[in-house]
C-alpha positions as CSV (number, residue, x, y, z in Angstrom):
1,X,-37.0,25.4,-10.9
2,X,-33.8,23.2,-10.7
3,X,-34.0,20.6,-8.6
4,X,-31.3,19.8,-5.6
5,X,-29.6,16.9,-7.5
6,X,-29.7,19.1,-11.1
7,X,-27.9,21.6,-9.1
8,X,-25.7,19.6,-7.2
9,X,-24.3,18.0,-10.7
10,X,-23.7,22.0,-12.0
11,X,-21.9,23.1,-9.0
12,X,-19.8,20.1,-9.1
13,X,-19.3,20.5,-12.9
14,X,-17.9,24.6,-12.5
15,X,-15.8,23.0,-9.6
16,X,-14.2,20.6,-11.1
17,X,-13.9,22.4,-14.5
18,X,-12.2,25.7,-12.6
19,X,-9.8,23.0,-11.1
20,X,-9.3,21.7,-14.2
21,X,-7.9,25.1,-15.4
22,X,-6.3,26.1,-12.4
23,X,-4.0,22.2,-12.9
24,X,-3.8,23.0,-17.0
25,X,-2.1,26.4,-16.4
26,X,-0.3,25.6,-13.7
27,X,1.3,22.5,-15.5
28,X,1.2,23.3,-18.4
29,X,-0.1,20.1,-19.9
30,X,-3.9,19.5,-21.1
31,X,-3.8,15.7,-19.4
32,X,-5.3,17.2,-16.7
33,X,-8.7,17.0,-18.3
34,X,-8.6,13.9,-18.2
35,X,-9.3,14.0,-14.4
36,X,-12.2,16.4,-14.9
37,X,-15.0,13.6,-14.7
38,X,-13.6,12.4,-11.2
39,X,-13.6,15.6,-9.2
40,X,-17.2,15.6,-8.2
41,X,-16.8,11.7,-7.0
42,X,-13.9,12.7,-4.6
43,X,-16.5,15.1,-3.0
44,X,-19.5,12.5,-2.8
45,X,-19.6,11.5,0.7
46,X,-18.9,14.7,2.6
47,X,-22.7,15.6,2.6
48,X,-24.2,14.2,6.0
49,X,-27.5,12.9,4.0
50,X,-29.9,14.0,6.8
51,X,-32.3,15.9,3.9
52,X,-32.8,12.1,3.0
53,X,-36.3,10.6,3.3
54,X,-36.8,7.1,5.0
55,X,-37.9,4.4,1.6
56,X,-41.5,3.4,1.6
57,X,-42.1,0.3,0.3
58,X,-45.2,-1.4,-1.2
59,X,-46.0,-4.8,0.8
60,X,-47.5,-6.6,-1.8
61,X,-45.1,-6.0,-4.8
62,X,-42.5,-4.1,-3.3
63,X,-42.4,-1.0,-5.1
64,X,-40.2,1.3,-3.2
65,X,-40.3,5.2,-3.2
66,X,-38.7,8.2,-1.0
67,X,-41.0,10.7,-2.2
68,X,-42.8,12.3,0.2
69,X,-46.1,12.5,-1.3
70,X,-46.6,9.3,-2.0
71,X,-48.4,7.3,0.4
72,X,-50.2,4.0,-1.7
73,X,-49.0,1.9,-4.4
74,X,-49.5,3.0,-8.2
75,X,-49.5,-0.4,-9.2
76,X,-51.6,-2.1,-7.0
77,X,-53.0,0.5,-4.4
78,X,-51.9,-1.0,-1.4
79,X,-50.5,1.4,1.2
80,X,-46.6,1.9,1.9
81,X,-45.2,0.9,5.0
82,X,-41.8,2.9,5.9
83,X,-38.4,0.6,6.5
């Protein structure tokens, strides 16, 4: 299964790739794909970030993770404290 981030990247690739076409015919001129890198970056921010889970962070050596099942330290066992 693709993860959210994989498929977040291949959705803004076939975006940004179709308007890369789209500017190419329409101008007539392949310098347009030079622009093709940036089109997902324009579109960064509009996603709210709610889905986001709060960091968890390790007291003693502060080893930080957002994964949800993760509740203690792999280095040193202690348990994570949410910021």
């Amino acid at each position: 299964m693709v993860g959210s981030r994989t498929r977040t990247a291949l959705v803004g690739l076939a975006v940004s790739l179709a308007v890369s076409v789209a500017a190419w015919y329409y101008f007539d001129t392949l310098l347009v794909f030079l622009f093709l890198p940036f089109v997902p970056v324009l579109f960064r921010g509009l996603t709210g970030g709610e889905d986001r889970q709060p960091a968890k962070t390790c007291p003693t050596c502060g080893f930080e993770t957002r994964a949800r099942d993760v509740n203690y330290c792999p280095r040193d066992g202690a348990q994570l404290v949410v910021e």
